[in-house]
N, C-alpha and C positions, 0 to 999 in steps of 0.2 A: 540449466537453460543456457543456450549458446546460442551468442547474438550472429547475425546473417554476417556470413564470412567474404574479404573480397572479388572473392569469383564469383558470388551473388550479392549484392552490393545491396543493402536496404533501398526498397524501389521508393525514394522519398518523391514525392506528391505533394503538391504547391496547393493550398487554400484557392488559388485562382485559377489552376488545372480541374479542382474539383468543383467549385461553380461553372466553368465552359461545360464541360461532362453532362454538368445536368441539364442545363441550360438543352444544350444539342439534344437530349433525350426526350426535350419536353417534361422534364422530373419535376414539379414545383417544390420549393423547400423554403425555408426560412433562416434567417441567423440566428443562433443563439448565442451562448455565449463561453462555452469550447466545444460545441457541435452544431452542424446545419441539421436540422429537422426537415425529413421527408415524410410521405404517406412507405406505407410497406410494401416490399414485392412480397413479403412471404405469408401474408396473412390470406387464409381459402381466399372470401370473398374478390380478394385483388389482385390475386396471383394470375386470375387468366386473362384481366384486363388490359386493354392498352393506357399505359401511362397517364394519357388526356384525364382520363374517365375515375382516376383515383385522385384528382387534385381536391376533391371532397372529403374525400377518405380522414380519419385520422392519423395524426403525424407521429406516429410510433418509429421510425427509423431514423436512428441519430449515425452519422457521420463526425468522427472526430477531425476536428479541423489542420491539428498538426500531423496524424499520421494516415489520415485516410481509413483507418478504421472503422466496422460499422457495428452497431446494437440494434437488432429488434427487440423493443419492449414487449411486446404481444407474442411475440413466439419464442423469443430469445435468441435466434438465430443471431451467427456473429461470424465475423470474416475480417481478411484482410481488404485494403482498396480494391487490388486486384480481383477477388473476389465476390466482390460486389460489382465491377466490369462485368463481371464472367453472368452474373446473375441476370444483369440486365438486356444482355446477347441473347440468354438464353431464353427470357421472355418474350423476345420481339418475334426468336421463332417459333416462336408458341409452345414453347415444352414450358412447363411449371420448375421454379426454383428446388434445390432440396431442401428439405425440411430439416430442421434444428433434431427431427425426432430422432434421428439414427446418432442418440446419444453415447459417448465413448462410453464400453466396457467398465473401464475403472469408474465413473463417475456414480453410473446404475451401480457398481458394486457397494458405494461410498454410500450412497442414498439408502442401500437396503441397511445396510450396518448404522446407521445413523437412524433409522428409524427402531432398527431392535433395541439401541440404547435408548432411545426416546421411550418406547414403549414399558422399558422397565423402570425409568426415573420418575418420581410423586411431584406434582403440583407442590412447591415449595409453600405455601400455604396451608397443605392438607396433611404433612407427616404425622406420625402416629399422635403425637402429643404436643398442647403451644409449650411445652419446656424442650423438646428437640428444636420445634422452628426454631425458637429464641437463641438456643444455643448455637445452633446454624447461622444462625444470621446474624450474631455477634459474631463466629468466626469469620466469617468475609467483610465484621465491619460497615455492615447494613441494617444493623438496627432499627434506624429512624425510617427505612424504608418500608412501606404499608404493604401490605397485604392484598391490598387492592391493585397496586403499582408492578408486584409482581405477577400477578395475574395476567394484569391486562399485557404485560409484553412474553408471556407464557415460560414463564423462568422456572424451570425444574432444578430436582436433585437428587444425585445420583450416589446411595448410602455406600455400595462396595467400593467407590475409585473417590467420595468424600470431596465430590464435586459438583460446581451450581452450571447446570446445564441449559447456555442460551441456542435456540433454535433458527436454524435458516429457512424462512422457506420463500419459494417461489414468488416472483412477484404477479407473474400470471395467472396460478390456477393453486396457490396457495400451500402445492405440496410440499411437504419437510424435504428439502436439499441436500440441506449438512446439519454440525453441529458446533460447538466451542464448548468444550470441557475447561472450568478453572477451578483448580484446586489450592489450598493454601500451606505452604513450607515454612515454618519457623525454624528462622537460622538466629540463635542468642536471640537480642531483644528485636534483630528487622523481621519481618514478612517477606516474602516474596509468593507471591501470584503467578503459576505454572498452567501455560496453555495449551491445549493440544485440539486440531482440529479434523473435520473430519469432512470432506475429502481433504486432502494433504494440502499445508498451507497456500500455493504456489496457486491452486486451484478453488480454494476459499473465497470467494467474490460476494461477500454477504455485509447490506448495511443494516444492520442489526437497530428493527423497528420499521424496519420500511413497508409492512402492511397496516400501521396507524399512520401512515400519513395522508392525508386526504388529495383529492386534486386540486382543492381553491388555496393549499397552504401555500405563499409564499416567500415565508422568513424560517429560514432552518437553522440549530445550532450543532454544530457537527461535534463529536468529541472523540477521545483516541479509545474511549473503552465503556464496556456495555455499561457496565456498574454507574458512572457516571451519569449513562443516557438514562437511566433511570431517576438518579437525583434529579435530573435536571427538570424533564418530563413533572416529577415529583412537586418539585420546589416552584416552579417558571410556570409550568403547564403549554409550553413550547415545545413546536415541533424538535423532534431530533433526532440524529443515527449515531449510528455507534461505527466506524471505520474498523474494518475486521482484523489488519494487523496494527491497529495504535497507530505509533510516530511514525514507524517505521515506511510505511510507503501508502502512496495512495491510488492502487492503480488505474492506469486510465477506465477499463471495462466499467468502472462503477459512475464515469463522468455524465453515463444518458440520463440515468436517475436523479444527478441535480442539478438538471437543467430549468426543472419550474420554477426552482426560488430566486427571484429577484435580491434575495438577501440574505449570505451567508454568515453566519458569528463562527468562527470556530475558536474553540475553548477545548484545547485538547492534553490538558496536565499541568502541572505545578514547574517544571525545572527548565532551564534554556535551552535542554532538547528540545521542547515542545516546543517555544516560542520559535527556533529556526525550521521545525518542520511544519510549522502553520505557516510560519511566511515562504518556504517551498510551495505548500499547498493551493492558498493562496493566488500562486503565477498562474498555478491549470487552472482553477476556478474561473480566473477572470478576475483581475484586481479591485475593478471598481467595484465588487457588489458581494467583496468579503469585509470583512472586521475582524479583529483579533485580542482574545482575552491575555492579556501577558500578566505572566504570570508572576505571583510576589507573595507577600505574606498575609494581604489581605483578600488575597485572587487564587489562593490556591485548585486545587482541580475539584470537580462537582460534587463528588460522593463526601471529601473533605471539606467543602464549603457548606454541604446540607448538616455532618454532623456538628460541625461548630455555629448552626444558624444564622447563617450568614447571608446577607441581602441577595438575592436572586438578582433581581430589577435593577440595583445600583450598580452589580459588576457587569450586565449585558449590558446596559446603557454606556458604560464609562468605554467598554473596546472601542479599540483603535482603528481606523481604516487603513485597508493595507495598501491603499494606492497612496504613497506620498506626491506632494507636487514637485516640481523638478529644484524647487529651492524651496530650503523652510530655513524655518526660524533655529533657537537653542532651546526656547521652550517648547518645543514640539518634541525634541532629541530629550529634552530634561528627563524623562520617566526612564529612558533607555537605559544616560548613563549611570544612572542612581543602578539600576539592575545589573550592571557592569559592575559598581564598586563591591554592592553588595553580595554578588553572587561569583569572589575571585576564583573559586573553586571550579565552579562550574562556565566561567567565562575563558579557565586555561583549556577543557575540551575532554572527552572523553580518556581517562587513563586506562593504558594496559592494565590488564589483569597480573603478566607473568613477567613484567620486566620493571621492578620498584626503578630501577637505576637510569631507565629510558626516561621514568615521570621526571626525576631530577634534571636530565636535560631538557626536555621539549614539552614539558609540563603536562602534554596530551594531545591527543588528534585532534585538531580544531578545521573547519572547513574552508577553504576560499585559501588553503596553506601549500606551498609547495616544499616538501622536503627532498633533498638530492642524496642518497646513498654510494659513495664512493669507493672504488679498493679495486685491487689486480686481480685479473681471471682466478679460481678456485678459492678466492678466500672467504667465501660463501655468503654472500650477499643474495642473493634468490633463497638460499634455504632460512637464512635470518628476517627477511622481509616476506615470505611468507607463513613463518609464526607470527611474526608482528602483525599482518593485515589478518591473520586465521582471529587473534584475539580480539581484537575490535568486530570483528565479524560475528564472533559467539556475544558479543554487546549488543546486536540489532544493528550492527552500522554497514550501508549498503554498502556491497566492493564488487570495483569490476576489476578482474585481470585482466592487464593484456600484456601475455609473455611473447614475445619475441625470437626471443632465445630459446628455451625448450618447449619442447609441444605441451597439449594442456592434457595431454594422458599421464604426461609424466609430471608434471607440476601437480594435475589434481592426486595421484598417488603420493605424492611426497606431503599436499598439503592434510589427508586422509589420514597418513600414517601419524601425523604431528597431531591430530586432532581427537585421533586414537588412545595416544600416549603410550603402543602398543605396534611391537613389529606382526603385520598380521599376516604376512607370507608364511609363518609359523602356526596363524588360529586361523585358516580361512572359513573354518565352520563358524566365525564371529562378522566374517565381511558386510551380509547384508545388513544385519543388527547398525554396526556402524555408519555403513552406506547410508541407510534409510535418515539415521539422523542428523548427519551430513550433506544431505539433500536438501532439510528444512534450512540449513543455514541462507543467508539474502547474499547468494556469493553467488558470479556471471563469469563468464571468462568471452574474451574477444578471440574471433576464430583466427587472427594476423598469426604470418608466422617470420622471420625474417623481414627484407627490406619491405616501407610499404611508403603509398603517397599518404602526407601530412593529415591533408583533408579528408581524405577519405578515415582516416582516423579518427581527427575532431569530430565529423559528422557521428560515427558509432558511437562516440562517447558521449554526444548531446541526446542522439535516441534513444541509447542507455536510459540517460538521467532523466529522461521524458517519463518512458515507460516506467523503469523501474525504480526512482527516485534515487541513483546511484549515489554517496556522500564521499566518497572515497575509492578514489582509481589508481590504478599501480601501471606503470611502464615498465616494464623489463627486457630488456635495457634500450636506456636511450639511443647508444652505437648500434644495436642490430637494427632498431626501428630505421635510424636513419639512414644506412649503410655506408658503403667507404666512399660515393660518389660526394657525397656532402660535408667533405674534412672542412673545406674553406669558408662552411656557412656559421656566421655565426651562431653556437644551439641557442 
């Protein structure tokens, strides 16, 4: 993905550009609370209407308030601000908007393939015998989950790839979308939980449960993973979604859908990943009308708090509101710093994988951190800090590049070949094998290339971390970014 480069400058759209807009349209809408609610242009009935005569209509078209982006819930149709400009031009002169139906190629191919695997996988409830179920659902560590529980949110299994298959489907006309494949790896005594989805992550926009939710539900508890949304569901009997990549980001596309709840918990894992990317989460949401389960040894994450019987009621009740007031107390902060002493390991930050000797100085990526890389032309600082950011990268942690210095053909080849561990000018029958899985990496590059203005910069980088909840950005180098006109500026 490659963010809009400065010869087209992200067309950024002010919250108060986009109330005059409507306003002068005659559009009625409402606030909510990270989108304005309109009626729809692209639904049959109101598509050939003038504007007036749909302020009845229901308010299926959400507008994102920081980027101008839109969702129809009814058709799905989705756009940029512009966009949605264009849509409304083209109403007034009476041609009909287009329809969401002229779906991309890849996506119809994605659906067909997600539905032959669906079609082959058993109701994890029904396999041959209760001595497989039992065995199945002790390997994924869902035991004490009913039978009933997996039904109702239609969780198959799939015997040749020994995986529990949750379903995406539409939230309009309820057809199968995609899928999430999770399979279990035993390394010595950990686990690890291998996902794969189908259409291709990037394209995955599924909140997993979202046709048991009803329309009067107003309190939701969000979580980073299906299994969870199951306990929870389970244990609470509370609405809940499951967020399709976990911590790792929450994209805006999925913000129209929760919009009804006046009341968010999210409870999204056990370790201080989760607590910093619930309080990212959190900002989009809208502060005042999240809480947050932080996490500890009595609060661990859902599917482990059901198997150890643990009070549902008392850990929703006890979250935290994520809007602090502008001064508090020490016994507000008290729960924090206990999880700070407690948790040194994970309070120093994500460690490399491939550099024992980096942990020993900078004890690991931590956020809100600036580190400065130094040394004379060729002594390889670009090829050293792009393994360094490659490996946090293969950890789920978001990066954006932005090189400076060499273009991002040849950066992204050098970062390919590292990630390879393979010279593949030599295998190119291996290229797209690699490509392909190199692609699901949560890695962005900025289109800058040499000298650029500051702002225009900060600006890409805050849209980044809007969009794609970026944790981690790289500069390369600071001297090409700023050029030689700025020696005397203080960096």
């Amino acid at each position: 993905d490659v963010l809009p480069s400065p010869e087209e400058p992200v067309p950024s759209v002010s919250i108060t550009e986009i109330r005059q807009y409507l306003r002068a349209h005659d559009i009625p809408f409402h606030d909510g609370y990270s989108c304005l609610h309109t009626p729809s242009l692209f639904t049959a009935d109101h598509a050939d209407q003038p504007p007036q005569a749909a302020a009845n209509a229901p308010y299926t078209l959400f507008i994102d308030k920081t980027t101008g982006s839109f969702l129809c819930t009814a058709t799905l149709a989705e756009g940029t601000w512009q966009d949605f400009q264009a849509n409304v031009e083209l109403r007034h002169r009476g041609i009909p908007p287009a329809t969401s139906e002229e779906m991309e190629e890849d996506m119809r191919q994605a659906s067909e393939d997600a539905r032959c695997i669906w079609d082959r996988a058993l109701p994890l409830w029904e396999l041959l015998d209760e001595e497989e179920t039992n065995k199945t659902k002790a390997m994924f560590g869902i035991s004490l989950v009913s039978n009933a529980t997996l039904k109702r949110f239609g969780v198959r299994y799939l015997r040749t790839a020994k995986s529990l298959v949750f379903p995406w489907f539409s939230p309009r006309n309820a057809t199968l979308k995609g899928l999430k494949l999770v399979r279990v790896e035993k390394k010595g005594n950990t686990i690890a939980y291998l996902e794969e989805t189908l259409p291709r992550i990037d394209s995955y926009h599924n909140l997993f449960g979202l046709p048991l939710i009803g329309c009067r539900d107003t309190e939701l508890v969000l979580t980073g993973w299906e299994l969870d949304a199951l306990a929870l569901h389970q244990a609470a009997g509370v609405a809940t979604l499951a967020l399709p990549r976990g911590t790792t980001c929450l994209p805006p596309a999925l913000l129209p859908y929760l919009e009804q709840f006046k009341r968010i918990t999210l409870w999204l894992g056990e370790d201080l990943r989760s607590w910093e990317a619930a309080k990212l989460f959190a900002r989009k949401l809208s502060l005042k009308r999240c809480s947050l389960v932080r996490p500890g040894n009595l609060q661990p994450r859902p599917l482990e708090a059901l198997n150890q019987g643990l009070n549902f009621t008392k850990i929703l009740r006890a979250a935290l509101p994520a809007s602090h007031k502008s001064i508090i107390s020490f016994r507000q902060l008290r729960e924090e710093v206990f999880g700070e002493l407690a948790n040194t390991e994970q309070v120093a930050g994500i460690k490399w994988m491939r550099f024992p000797e980096l942990n020993k100085l900078l004890k690991g990526h931590r956020r809100g951190e600036l580190t400065v890389f130094t040394g004379p032309t060729g002594s390889g600082k670009t090829t050293f800090i792009s393994e360094y950011a490659l490996d946090l990268c293969m950890q789920g942690v978001c990066t954006l590049w932005g090189s400076f210095e060499i273009n991002n053909v040849r950066l992204a080849k050098i970062m390919l070949t590292q990630f390879a561990g393979r010279r593949l000018e030599d295998q190119l029958e291996l290229y797209d094998e690699w490509a392909d899985r190199f692609e699901d990496l949560p890695l962005y590059f900025m289109t800058f290339h040499g000298q650029q203005n500051i702002k225009t910069v900060i600006d890409t980088m805050q849209h980044a971390v809007y969009m794609y909840d970026i944790t981690h950005v790289i500069i390369d180098n600071l001297q090409f970014m700023m050029g030689q006109d700025n020696l005397s500026v203080d960096r």
